[in-house]
Residue, then its C-alpha position, 0 to 999 in steps of 0.5 A: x503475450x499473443x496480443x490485446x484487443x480492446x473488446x467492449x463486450x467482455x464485460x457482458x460475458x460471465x467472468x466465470x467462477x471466482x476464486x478469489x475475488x470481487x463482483x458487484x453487478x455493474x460496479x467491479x469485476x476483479x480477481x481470479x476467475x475459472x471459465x472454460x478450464x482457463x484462469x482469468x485475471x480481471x481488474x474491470x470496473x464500470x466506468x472503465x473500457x476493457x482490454x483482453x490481453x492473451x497470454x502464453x505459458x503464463x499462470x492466467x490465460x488472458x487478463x482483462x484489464x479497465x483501462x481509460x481509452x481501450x482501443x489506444x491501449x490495445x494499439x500500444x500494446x499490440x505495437x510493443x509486440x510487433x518490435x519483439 
């Protein structure tokens, strides 16, 4: 794991091409997702704040995650990393 920012813009990106997965405009963005050669696990729904989490030598190269306060989640993550 490289690190995890909490990115609230994410969500207005295209997740990408699904395979598998849901979409509902607005509403949920989860499952497996190909963009730029990279796979990318989403478990996002609108009332929720994202986290990127980035991976390394991993199956998926980031997880965007719903979480319920993004910049403390990414903070505890990040935190976690720097006691490795």
């Amino acid at each position: 794991m490289r690190g995890a920012t909490a990115d609230p813009g994410v969500s207005r990106e295209s997740a990408g091409v699904r395979a598998p997965g849901t979409y509902v405009p607005r509403v949920i963005t989860d499952g497996t997702y190909f963009r730029g050669g990279e796979r990318t696990c989403w478990n996002l729904r609108a009332s929720q704040e994202p986290v990127v989490v980035e991976l390394t030598g991993e199956r998926f190269a980031r997880l965007v995650l719903g979480v319920a306060d993004a910049r403390a989640t990414a903070e505890e993550i990040e935190q976690a990393l720097s006691r490795r």
